[in-house]
DOZA-739758 format. One line per field, with one value per residue (C-alpha): x, y, z. Coordinates in steps of 0.001 Angstrom, whole numbers. Layout:
BEGIN
x <- [X,...];
y <- [Y,...];
z <- [Z,...];
# end
This chain:
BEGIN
x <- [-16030,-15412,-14822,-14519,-11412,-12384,-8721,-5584,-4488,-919,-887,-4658,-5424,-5207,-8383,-11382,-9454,-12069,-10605,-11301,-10805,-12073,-15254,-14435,-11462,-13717,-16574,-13608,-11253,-12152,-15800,-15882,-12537,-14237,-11382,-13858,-17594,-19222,-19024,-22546,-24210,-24847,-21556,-19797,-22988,-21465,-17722,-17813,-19622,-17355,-14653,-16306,-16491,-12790,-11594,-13591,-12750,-9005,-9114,-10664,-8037,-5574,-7657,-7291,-3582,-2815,-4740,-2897,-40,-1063,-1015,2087,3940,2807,4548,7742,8181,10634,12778,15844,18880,22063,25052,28597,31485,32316,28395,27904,24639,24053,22066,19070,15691,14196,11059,9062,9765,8560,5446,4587,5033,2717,134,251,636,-1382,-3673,-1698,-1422,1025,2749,6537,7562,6396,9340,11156,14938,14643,17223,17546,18214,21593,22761,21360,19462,16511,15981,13449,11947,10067,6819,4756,1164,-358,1291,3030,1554,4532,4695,7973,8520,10300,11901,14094,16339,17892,20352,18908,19891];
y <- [-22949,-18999,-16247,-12645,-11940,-9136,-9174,-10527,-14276,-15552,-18274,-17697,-14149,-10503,-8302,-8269,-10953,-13463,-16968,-20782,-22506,-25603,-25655,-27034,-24162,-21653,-22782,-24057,-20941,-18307,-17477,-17569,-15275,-12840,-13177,-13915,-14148,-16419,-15765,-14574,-12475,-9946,-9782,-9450,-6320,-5086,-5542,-3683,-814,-815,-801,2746,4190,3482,5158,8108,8756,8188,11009,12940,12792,13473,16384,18239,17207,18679,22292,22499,21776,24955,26956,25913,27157,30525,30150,31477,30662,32984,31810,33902,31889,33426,33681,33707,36062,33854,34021,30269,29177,28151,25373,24123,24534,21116,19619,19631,23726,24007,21645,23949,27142,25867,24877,27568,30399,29280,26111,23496,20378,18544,15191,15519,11725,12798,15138,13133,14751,14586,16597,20039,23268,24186,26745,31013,31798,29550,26495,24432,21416,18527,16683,13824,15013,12050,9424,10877,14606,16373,19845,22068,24075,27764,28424,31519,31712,34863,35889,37408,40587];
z <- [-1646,-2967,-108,-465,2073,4859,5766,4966,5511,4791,2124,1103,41,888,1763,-905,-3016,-3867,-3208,-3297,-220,1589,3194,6618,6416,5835,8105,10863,10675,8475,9744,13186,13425,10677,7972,5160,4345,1660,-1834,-3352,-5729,-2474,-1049,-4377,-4666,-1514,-2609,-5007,-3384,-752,-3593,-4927,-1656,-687,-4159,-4002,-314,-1940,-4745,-1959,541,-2648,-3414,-308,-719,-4198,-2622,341,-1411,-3400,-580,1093,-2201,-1152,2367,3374,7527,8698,12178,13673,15415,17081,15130,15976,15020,11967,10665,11762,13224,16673,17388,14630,13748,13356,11365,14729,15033,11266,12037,15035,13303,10557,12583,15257,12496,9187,10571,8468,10274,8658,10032,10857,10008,6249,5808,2842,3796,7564,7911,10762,9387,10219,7783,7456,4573,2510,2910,656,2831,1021,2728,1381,2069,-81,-2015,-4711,-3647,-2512,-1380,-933,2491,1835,5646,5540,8854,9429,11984,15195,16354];
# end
């Protein structure tokens, strides 16, 4: 018997794989816990429409990634730290403070965990942070720490 897979199933198929299994394992295991639906000329209608949907919404999503992208280019955030007598930095400025001046300053919400060098900013002068918006739509961070008065 052919199913269309609604999710994945170890040692069968992932989700919308179309698959042959046994009828009492489909009608047994499969259908009652909602892990596939019968093969037919309908659902394979409605496969593939859901198929569309889920790529469009995709190049959508990387859309609005590859613009704000644009504009974070344009941003330089600007944070002051205390220095010592030697011109070394106390403390750091880390990817949560950058997040929060984003958002709080310009509107960007932007997810922390993304940051591909998680590293803190330790060091005066520019510093160019990297963050995956999309997959494979990176956008580079200018943060500019100057010493504080």
């Amino acid at each position: 018997m052919k199913v269309i897979m609604l999710k994945d199933v170890k040692n069968v198929g992932k989700k919308d794989q179309i698959v042959d299994v046994s009828t009492g394992y489909a009608s047994n295991y499969l259908f009652p816990r909602k892990l596939a639906v019968m093969y037919t000329d309908k659902s394979s209608q409605i496969l593939d429409q859901q198929k569309a949907d889920r790529e469009a919404h995709e190049a959508q999503l990387k859309k609005q990634a590859e613009e704000l992208k644009v504009k974070l280019a344009d941003i330089t955030l600007e944070f002051k730290a205390k220095t010592g007598k030697d011109g070394k930095m106390f403390g750091t400025i880390s990817i949560k403070q950058v997040c929060e001046l984003l958002k709080s300053k310009y509107g960007y919400d932007i997810d922390k965990r993304k940051f591909v060098d998680k590293t803190t900013i330790d060091c005066l002068g520019v510093v160019i942070l990297k963050n995956e918006l999309y997959k494979g739509v990176i956008a580079e961070i200018k943060v500019h720490v100057s010493e504080e008065k």
